[in-house]
C-alpha positions in Angstrom: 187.8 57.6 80.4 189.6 59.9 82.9 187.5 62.9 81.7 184.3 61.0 81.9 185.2 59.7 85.2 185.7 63.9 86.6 182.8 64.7 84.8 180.4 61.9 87.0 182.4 62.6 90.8 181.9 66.5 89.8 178.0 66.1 88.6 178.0 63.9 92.1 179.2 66.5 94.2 176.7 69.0 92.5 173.9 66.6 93.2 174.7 66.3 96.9 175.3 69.5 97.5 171.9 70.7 95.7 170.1 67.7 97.7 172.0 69.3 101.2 170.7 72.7 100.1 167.4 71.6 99.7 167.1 69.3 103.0 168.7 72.1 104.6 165.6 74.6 103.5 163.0 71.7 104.3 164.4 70.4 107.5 165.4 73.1 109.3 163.2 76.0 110.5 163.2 79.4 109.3 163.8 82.4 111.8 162.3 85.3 111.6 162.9 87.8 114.6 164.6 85.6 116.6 161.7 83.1 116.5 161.3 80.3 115.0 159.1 80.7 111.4 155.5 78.6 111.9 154.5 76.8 109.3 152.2 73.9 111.0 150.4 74.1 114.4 151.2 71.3 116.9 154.8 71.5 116.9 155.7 71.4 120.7 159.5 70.3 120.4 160.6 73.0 118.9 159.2 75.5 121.1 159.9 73.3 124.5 162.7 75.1 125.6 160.3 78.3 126.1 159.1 76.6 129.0 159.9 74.4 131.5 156.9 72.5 132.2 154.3 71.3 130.1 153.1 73.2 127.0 149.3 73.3 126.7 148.6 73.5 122.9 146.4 76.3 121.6 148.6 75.8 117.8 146.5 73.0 116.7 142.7 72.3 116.4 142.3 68.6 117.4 139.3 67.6 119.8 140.0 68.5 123.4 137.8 65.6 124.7 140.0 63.4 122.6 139.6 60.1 120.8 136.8 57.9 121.4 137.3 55.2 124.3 136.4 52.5 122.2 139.2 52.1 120.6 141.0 51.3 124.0 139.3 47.9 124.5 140.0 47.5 120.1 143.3 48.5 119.9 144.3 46.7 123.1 143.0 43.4 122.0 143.3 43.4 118.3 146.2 45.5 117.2 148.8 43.8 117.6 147.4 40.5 115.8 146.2 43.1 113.0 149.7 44.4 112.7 151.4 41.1 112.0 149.3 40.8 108.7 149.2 42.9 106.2 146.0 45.2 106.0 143.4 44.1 103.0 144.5 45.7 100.1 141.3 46.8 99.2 140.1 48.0 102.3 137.0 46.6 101.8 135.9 46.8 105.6 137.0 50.3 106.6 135.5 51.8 103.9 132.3 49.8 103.8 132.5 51.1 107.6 133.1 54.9 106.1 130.1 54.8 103.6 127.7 53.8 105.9 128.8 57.0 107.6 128.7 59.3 104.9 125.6 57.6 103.5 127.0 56.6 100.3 128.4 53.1 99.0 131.5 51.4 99.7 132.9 52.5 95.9 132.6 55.6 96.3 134.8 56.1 99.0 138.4 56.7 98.9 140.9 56.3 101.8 144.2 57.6 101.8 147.2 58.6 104.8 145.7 61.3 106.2 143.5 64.1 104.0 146.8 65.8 102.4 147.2 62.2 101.0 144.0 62.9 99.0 144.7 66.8 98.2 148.1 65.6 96.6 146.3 62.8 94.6 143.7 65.8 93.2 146.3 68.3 92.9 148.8 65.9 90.1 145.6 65.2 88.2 144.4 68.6 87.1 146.3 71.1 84.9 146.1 74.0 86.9 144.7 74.6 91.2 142.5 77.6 92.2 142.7 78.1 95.5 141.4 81.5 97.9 143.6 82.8 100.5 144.3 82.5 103.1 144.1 79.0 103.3 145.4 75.8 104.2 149.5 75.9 103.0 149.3 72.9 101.6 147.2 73.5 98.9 149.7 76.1 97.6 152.7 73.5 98.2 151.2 70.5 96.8 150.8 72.0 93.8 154.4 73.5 93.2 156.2 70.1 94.4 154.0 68.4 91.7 155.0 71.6 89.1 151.4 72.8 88.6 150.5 76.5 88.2 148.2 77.7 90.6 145.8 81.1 90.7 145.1 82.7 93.8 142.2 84.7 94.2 141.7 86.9 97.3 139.0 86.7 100.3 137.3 89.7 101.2 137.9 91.8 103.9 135.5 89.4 106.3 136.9 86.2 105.0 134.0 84.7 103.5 133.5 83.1 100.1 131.2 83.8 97.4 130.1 82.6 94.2 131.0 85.3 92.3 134.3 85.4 93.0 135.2 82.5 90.6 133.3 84.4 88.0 135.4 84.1 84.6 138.1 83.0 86.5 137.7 78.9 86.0 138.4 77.1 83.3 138.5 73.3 81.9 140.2 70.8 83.6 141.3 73.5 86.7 140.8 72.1 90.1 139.5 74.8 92.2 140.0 73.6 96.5 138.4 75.3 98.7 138.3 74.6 102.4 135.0 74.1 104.1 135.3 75.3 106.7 138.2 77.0 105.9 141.5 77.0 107.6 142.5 79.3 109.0 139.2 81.5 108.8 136.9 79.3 110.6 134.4 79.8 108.0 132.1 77.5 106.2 130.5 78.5 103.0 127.4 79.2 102.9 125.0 76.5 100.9 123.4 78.9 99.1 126.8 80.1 97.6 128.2 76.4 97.6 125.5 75.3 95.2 126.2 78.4 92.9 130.7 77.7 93.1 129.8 73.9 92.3 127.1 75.1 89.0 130.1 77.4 88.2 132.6 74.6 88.4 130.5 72.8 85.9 129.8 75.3 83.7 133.4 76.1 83.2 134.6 72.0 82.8 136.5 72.4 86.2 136.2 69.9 89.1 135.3 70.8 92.6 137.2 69.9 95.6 135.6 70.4 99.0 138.5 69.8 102.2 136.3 69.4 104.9 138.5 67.9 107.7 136.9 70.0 109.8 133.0 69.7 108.7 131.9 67.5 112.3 132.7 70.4 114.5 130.4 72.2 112.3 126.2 73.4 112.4 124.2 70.7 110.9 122.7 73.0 107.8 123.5 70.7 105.4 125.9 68.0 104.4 128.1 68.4 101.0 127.7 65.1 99.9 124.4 64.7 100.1 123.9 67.9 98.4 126.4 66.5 95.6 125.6 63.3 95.7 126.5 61.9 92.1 128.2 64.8 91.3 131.2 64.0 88.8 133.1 66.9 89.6 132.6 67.1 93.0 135.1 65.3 95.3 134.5 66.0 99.3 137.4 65.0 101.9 137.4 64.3 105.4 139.7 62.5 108.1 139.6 61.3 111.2 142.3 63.7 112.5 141.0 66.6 114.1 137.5 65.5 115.4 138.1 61.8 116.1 141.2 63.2 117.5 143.6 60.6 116.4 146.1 63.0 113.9 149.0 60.1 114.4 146.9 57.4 112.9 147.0 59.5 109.7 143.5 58.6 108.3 142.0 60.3 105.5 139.0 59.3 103.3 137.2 61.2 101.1 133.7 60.9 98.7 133.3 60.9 95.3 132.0 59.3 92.2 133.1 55.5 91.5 135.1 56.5 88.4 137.3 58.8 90.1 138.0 56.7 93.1 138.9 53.7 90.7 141.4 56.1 89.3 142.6 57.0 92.5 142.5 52.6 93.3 144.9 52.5 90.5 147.5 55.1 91.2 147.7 55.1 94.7 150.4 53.5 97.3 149.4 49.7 98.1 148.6 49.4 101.9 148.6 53.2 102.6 146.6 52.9 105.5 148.5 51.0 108.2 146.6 48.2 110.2 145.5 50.3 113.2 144.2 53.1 111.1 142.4 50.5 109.3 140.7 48.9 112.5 140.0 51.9 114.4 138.6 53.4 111.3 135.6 50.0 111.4 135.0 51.2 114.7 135.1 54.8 115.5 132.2 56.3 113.0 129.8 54.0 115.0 130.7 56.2 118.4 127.0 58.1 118.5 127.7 59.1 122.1 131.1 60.5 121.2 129.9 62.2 118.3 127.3 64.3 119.6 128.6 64.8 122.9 131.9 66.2 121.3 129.6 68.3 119.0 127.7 69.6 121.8 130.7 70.5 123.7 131.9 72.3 121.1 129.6 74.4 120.4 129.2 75.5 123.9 132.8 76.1 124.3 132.4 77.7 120.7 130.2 80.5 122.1 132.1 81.0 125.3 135.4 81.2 123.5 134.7 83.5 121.3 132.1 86.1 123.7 135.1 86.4 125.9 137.7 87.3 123.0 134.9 89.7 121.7 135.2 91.3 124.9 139.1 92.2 124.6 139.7 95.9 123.6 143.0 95.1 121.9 141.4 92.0 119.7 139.5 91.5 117.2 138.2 87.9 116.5 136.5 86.8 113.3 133.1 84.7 114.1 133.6 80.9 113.5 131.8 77.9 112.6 134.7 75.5 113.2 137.0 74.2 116.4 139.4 77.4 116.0 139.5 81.3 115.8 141.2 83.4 113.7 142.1 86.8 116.0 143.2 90.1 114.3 146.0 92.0 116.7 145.5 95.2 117.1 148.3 96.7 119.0 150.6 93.8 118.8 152.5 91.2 116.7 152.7 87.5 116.9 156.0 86.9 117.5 155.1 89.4 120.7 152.2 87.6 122.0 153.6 84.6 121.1 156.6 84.7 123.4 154.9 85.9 126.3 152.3 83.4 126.1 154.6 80.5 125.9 156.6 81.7 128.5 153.1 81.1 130.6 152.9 77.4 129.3 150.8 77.9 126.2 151.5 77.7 122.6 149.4 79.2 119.9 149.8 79.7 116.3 151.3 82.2 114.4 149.6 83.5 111.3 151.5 85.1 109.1 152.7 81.6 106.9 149.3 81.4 105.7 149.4 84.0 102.4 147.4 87.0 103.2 147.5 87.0 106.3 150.5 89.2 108.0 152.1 89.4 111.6 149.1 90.9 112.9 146.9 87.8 113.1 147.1 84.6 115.2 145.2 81.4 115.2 143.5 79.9 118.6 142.3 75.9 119.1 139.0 75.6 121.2 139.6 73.5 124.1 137.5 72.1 127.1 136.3 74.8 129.3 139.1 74.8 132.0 141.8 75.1 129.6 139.8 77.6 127.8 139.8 79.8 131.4 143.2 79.3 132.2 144.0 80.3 128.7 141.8 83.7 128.6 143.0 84.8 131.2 146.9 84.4 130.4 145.7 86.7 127.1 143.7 89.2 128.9 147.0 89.4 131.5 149.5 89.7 127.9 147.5 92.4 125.7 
């Protein structure tokens, strides 16, 4: 009894320590050089003490106009009733709200807390991920948390991603994710080479994902679902976090054939989406005056942005059809630039967590056009 008794306090004290060990790795930030290691953008807290006024945020790409004004009269006079109820299970409203949107029907939409929600629920259901780097870390980390091997095939030299890259390289039941556009490229995939990775997909008896948190902000060329529609192995996710602007609602929602999203009905959390996602979400696709004036904006501030970087002898930026830049340094590092930038009051992102990329690379948010000034200028003064 005795002996069973040491054995369970000593396997308890090997449990807590390997559960410290690996809180310890999670929760606290890595050092590299003396600054702290980057793994997401918008993390102002930690970097605070840089500066003593107010950091101006270059690190994440969220709109700079920011959410739509609706949802001040909505939220104001409806969420805190909503949030004394539960939400509908179902979500019947927010996503007939979302299909009208997208231009599909309300069963073939799938909602989740925010778009990694959605990645994790594709990445436990397929036996294998294929992703291209660099890309988005969490499709790399979703899939070793859940124990699935992954294959990473390499971008070319200008970032961009073609068909025959996943030649002989997919096979059944993989899930190949791709970004679109990507992050932290900028780039969207071409349709012409879209249509040939999805007939490759199919071909090979792999499925499709499309993570296109990103895709407002975008030209209007074409649309993914529509050029999917009905698709089987085609599944094309979206949020309301970067171009709605609203990344602490945590609102994700995604399109794809009715079959998978009952699979995903059946698996998922109950009440995922909390009661103000859920009733700004019935409200905030039908903003047509926000939505085209932020994509108007964008683009202008798209071209500015990236002329003026263009211009800078010591940088090299990659064009982009998305709300950020990815910038190549060429007689610096990050953790250089990044220092003396935030020592000015602005924050950008480091690039070297995302794989293949290294310490020469950094990633900049587009912002309105006086921010955009003040923040050019801080970078022509640094290089």
């Amino acid at each position: 009894m005795r002996q069973c008794e040491a054995l369970t306090w000593r396997n308890r004290r090997f449990r807590s320590k390997r559960l410290f060990a690996l809180l310890s790795v999670s929760l606290f930030p890595k050092r590299r050089a003396n600054v702290f290691f980057m793994k997401h953008g918008g993390d102002l807290l930690s970097y605070q003490h840089l500066y003593r006024g107010e950091l101006l945020d270059f690190s994440s790409n969220i709109n700079p106009l920011g959410y739509p004004k609706i949802l001040d009269e909505i939220l104001t006079s409806k969420g805190l009733q909503a949030a004394i109820r539960y939400p509908d299970i179902h979500y019947r409203a927010l996503r007939q709200a979302i299909a009208e949107y997208l231009g599909c029907q309300p069963q073939e939409v799938m909602v989740g807390n925010g778009a990694v929600d959605l990645l994790d629920l594709l990445c436990r259901s397929f036996e294998r991920i294929v992703v291209c780097t660099p890309c988005f870390g969490e499709y790399l980390e979703r899939p070793n948390i859940h124990g699935k091997p992954v294959k990473i095939l390499a971008m070319g030299q200008d970032f961009s991603v073609q068909a025959r890259l996943f030649e002989q390289q997919l096979r059944e039941n993989d899930l190949l994710l791709l970004g679109n556009p990507n992050n932290p490229t900028g780039k969207r995939i071409r349709k012409a080479e879209l249509l040939a990775i999805q007939a490759l997909t199919e071909q090979a008896g792999a499925f499709l994902a499309l993570d296109e948190a990103f895709f407002e902000f975008c030209p209007s060329d074409y649309d993914s679902i529509h050029l999917f529609y009905g698709k089987p192995n085609v599944c094309v996710i979206r949020a309301a976090t970067k171009f709605f602007s609203l990344p602490g609602l945590r609102l994700g929602y995604a399109y794809a054939v009715p079959q998978l999203v009952q699979h995903y009905q059946d698996i998922a959390l109950p009440w995922r989406i909390n009661a103000f996602a859920d009733l700004a979400g019935q409200v905030i696709f039908q903003d047509n005056a926000y939505i085209k004036h932020s994509q108007q904006s964008m683009a202008e501030q798209r071209d500015f942005m990236f002329g003026q970087l263009q211009k800078m002898e010591n940088l090299h930026p990659y064009p982009t059809d998305a709300n950020f830049i990815l910038v190549k340094l060429l007689h610096t590092t990050e953790d250089d630039l990044f220092l003396r930038l935030v020592r000015q009051g602005f924050l950008i992102r480091k690039a070297s967590s995302f794989v293949g990329l290294n310490e020469r690379f950094i990633r900049l948010a587009i912002k309105d056009e006086h921010s955009n000034r003040r923040f050019l200028a801080a970078v022509q003064q640094e290089i």
